[in-house]
N, C-alpha and C positions, 0 to 999 in steps of 0.2 A: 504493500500500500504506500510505505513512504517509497517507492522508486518510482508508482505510479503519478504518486503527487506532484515529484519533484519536476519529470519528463510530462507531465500534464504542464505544470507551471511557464514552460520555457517553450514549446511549442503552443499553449494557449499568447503569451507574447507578443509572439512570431505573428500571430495567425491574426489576434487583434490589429497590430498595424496594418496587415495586409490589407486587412479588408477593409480596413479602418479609411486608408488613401483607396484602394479600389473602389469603394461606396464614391467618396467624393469624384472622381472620375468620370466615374459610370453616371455619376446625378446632372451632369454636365447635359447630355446627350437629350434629356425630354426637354431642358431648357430651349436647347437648341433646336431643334422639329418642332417646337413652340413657336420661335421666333420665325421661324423657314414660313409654316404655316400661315400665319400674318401676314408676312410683310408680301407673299406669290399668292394669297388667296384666290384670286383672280386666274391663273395659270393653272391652277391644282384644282379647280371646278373641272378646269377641260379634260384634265388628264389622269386621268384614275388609277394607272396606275402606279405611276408618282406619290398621288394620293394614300394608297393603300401602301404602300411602301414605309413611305415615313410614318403611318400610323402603326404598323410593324417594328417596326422600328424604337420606337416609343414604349409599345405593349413590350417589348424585350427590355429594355431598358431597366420598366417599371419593375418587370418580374424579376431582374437580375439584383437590384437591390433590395426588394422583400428579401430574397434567398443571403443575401447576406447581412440583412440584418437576424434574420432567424439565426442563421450560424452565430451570427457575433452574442446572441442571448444566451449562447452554451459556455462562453469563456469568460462569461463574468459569475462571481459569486452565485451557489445555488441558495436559494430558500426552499426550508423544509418544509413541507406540510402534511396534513393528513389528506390520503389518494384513496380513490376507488380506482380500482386497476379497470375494470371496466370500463368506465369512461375514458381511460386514456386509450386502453386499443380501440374505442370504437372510435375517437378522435384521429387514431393514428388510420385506420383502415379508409375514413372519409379523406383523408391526405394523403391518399396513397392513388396513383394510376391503374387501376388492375384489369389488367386484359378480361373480355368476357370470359374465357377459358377457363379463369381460376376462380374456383369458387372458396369463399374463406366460412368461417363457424367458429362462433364463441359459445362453447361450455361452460358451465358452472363458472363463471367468471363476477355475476350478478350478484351472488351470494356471498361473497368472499371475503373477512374483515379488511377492515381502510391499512394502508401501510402507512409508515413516515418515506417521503422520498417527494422529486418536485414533480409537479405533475403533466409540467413541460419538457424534461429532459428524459422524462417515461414514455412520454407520448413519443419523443424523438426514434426512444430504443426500438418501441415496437416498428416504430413507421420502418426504420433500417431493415428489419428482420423480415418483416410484411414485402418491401419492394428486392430485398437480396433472393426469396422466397420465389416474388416471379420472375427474375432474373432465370433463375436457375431450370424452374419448371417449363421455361420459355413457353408460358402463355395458355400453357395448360395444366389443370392438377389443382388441387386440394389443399388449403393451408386450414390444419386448426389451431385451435386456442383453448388449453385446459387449466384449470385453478384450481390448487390445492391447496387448504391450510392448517398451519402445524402449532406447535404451544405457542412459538414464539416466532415464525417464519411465516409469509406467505411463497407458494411455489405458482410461477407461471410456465406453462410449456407451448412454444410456438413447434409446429409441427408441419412440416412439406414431404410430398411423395415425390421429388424430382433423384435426382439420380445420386444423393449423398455426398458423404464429403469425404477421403478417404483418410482411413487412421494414423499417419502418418503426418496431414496436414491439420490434424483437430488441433494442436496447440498454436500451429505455426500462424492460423490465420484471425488469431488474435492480436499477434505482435504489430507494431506499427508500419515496418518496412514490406507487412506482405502485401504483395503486388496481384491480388484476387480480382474481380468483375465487381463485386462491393462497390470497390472505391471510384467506378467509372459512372453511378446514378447523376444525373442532375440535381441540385440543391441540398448535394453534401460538402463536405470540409476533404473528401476525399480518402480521411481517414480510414477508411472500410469498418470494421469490426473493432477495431482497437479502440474507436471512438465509442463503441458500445460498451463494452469493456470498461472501459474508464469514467465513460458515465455512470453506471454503474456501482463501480466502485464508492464511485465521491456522494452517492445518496446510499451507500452503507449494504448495498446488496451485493451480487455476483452473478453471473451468467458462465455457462459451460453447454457445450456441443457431445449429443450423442449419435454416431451413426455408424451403419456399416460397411459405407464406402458404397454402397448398391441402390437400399432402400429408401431414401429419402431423410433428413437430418429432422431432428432434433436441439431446438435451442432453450434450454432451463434457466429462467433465471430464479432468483429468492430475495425478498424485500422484506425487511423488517418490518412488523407487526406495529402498528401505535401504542404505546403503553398501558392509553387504557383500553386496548379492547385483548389486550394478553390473556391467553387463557390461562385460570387460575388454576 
């Protein structure tokens, strides 16, 4: 945990300035299609496709800095709170792209006591696991969602029928440098897994990968229980 804190600490940094100047950048570009728009409105009646252009243009723009402000909300301090896990995967499954092909299911998730953990960088977890999930099944296939809980634990299990992971890279694609299809989604930090991992970590849970290399993976994670709904 302290080596995750510390390589948390120096790549979050890193990552804040990036984005930090890339926001600014990037905020330039709707100004500008703004003023374009004005000052040739006359010209952009006639031509449409000019027209749609910079309005494309624009809507990218817009969407590039949501996406890094959402990122930039993971490298600043977490606040804890009390979570219904539920709500955040169904939060994360409505932010998620899913090909018609996959169909997703939440179990016993409804019933399940509150965690301590934030309920934005949970929504984050699942959202990564949900889109690495159709990644994998490319478009087709099954993801569930199952909730277990223990005296002091709650257990979540994200579950895909795509072709698994094999036993050899079950640790490896945790670590930061692994170079997976994860880290290729639109509106990530490109961390793939390790950024799950690490989130994780820092709201006091864990996540681990079970599979057989064949049948489809398995990802567990375990969240601390709220004090008071502990079982006695």
């Amino acid at each position: 945990k302290h080596w995750t804190a510390e390589t948390f600490a120096a790549v979050g940094d890193i990552s804040a300035n990036l984005l930090h100047n890339m926001n600014n950048k990037v905020g330039i570009i709707p100004v500008r299609v703004q003023a374009i728009q004005d000052k040739y409105r006359q010209m952009l009646e006639s031509d449409t496709y000019l027209t749609n252009s910079l309005a494309e243009i624009e809507r990218s723009a817009m969407a590039a800095m949501q996406i890094v402000q959402e990122n930039l909300s993971h490298l600043r301090p977490i606040r804890m709170e009390k979570i219904r896990i539920a709500s955040c995967v169904t939060d994360a499954i409505r932010g998620v792209q899913t090909p018609a092909g996959i169909k997703i299911n939440m179990q016993g998730l409804d019933g399940l006591p509150t965690v301590s953990a934030s309920g934005q960088s949970l929504t984050f977890v699942f959202r990564n696991l949900i889109e690495n999930a159709n990644v994998a099944m490319n478009g087709s296939g099954t993801i569930d969602s199952h909730g277990l809980a223990g005296p002091e634990w709650v257990g979540v299990s994200v579950i895909d029928n795509g072709p698994g992971i094999a036993p050899e890279l079950q640790d490896q694609i945790f670590e930061l440098n692994f170079s997976g299809r994860a880290g290729t989604q639109p509106g990530k930090l490109g961390f793939g897994l390790w950024w799950v991992k690490t989130l994780m970590t820092r709201i006091g849970g864990s996540v681990i990968v079970e599979s057989d290399g064949l049948h489809g993976a398995t990802f567990i994670l375990r969240l601390p229980r709220t004090d008071a709904e502990r079982a006695t």
